[in-house]
MDTraj code that builds the backbone (N, CA, C; nanometers):
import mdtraj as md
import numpy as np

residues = "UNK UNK UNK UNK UNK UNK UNK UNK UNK UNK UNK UNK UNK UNK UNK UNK UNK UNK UNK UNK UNK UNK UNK UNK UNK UNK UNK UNK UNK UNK UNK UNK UNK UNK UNK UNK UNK UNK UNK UNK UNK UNK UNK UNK UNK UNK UNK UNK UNK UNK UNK UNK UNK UNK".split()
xyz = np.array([
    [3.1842, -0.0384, -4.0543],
    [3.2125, -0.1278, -3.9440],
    [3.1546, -0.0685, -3.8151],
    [3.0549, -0.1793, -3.7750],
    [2.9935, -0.0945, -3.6159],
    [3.0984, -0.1013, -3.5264],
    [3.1203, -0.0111, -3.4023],
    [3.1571, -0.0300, -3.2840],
    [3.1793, -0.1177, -3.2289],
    [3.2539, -0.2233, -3.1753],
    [3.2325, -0.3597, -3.0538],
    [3.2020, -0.2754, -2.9225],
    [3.1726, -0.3613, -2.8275],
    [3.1469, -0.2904, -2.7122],
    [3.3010, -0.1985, -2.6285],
    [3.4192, -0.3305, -2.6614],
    [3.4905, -0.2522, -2.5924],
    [3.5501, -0.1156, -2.6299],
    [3.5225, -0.1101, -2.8116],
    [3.5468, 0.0231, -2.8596],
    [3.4670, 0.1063, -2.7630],
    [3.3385, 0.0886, -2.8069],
    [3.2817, 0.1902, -2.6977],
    [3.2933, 0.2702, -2.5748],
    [3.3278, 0.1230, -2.4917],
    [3.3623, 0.1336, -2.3513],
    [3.5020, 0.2294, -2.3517],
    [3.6015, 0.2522, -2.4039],
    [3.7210, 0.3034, -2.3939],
    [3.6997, 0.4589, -2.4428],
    [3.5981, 0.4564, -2.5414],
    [3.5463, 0.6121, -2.6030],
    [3.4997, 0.6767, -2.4646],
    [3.3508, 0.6395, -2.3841],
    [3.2909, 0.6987, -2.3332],
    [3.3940, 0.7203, -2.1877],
    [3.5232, 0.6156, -2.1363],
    [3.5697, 0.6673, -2.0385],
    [3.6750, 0.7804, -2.1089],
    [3.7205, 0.7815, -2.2464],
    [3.7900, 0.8872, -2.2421],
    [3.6782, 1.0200, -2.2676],
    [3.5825, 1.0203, -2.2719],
    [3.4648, 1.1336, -2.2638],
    [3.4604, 1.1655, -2.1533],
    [3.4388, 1.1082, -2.0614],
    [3.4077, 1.1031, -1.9433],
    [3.5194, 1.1678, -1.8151],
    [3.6354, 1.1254, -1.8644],
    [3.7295, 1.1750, -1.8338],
    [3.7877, 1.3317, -1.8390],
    [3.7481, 1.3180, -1.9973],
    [3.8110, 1.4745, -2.0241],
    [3.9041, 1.4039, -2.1262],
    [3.9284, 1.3224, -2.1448],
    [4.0586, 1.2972, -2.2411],
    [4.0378, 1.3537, -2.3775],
    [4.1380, 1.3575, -2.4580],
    [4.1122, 1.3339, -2.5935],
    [4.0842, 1.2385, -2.6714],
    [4.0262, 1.2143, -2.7757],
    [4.0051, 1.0712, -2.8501],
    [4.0969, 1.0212, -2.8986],
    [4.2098, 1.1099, -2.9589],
    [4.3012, 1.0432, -3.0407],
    [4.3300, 0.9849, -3.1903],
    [4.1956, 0.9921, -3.2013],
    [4.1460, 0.8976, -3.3080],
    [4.0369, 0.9312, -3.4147],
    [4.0718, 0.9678, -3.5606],
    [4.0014, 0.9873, -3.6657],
    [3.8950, 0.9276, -3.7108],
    [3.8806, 0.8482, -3.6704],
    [3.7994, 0.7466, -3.7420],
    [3.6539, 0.8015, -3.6975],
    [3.5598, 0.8596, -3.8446],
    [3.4356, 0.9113, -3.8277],
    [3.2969, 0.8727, -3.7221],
    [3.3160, 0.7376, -3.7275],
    [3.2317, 0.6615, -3.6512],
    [3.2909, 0.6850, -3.4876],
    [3.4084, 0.6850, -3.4609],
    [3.4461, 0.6886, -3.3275],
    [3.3911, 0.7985, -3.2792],
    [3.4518, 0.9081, -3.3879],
    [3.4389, 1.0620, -3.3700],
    [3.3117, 1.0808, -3.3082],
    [3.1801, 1.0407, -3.3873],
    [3.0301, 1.1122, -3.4063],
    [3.0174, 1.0342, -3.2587],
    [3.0410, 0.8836, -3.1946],
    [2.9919, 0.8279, -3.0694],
    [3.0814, 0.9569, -2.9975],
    [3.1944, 0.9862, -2.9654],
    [3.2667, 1.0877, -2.8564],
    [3.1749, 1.2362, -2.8075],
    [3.1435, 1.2118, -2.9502],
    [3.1099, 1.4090, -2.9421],
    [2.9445, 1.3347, -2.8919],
    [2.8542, 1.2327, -2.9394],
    [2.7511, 1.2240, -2.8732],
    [2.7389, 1.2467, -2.7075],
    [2.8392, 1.1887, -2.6699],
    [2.8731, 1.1537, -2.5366],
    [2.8685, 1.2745, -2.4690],
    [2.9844, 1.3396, -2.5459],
    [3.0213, 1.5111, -2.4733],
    [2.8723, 1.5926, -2.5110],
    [2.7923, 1.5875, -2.5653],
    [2.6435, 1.6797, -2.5926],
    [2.5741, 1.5818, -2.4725],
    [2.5494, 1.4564, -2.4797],
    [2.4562, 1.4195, -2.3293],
    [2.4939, 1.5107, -2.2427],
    [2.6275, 1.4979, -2.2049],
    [2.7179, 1.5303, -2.0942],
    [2.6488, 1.6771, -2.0253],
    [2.6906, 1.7320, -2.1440],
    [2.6536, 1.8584, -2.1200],
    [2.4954, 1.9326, -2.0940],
    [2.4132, 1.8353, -2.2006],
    [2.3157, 1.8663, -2.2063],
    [2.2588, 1.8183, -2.0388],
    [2.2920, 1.7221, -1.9636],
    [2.2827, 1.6821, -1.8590],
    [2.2941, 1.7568, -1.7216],
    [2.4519, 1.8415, -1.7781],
    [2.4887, 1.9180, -1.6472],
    [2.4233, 2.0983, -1.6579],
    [2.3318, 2.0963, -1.8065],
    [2.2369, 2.2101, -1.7849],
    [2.1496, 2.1904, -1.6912],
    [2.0574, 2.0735, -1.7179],
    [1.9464, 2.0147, -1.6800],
    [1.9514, 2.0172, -1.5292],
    [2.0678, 1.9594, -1.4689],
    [2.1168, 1.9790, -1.3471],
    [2.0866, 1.8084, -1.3070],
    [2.1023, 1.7104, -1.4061],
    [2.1010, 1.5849, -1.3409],
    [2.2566, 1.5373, -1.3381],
    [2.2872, 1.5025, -1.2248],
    [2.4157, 1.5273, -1.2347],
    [2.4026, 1.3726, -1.1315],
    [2.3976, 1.2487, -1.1841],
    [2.3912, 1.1226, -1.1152],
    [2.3315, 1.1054, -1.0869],
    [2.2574, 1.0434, -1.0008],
    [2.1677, 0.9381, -0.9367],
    [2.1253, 0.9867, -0.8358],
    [2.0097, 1.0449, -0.8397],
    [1.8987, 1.0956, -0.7911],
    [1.8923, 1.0495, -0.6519],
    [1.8416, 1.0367, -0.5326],
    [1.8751, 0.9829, -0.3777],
    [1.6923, 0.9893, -0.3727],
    [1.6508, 0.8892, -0.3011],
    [1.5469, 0.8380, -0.2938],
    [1.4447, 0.8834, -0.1543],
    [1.5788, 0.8815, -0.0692],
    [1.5251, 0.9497, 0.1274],
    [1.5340, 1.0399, 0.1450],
])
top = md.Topology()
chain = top.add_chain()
for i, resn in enumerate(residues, 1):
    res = top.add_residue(resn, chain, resSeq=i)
    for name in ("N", "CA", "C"):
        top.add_atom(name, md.element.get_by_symbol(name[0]), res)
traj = md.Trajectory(xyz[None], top)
């Protein structure tokens, strides 16, 4: 069973957050932990939002 969006949407703010998932379910699992490796891989990189243009 794929994801709906609002599954999604509720994963990546509890990623985003810091929360825990709560939740076993393999498919949820592998999207959370994707989230938390961007995350991170992001705040090596040092992009940390939206870039300013001026």
């Amino acid at each position: 069973m794929a994801l709906n969006a609002h599954r999604k949407h509720k994963i990546y703010l509890a990623a985003t957050l810091r929360y825990g998932l709560g939740s076993e379910d393999p498919e949820e699992v592998s999207f959370f932990n994707k989230i938390k490796e961007e995350m991170k891989a992001n705040k090596q990189k040092g992009c940390m939002g939206i870039t300013r243009e001026d």
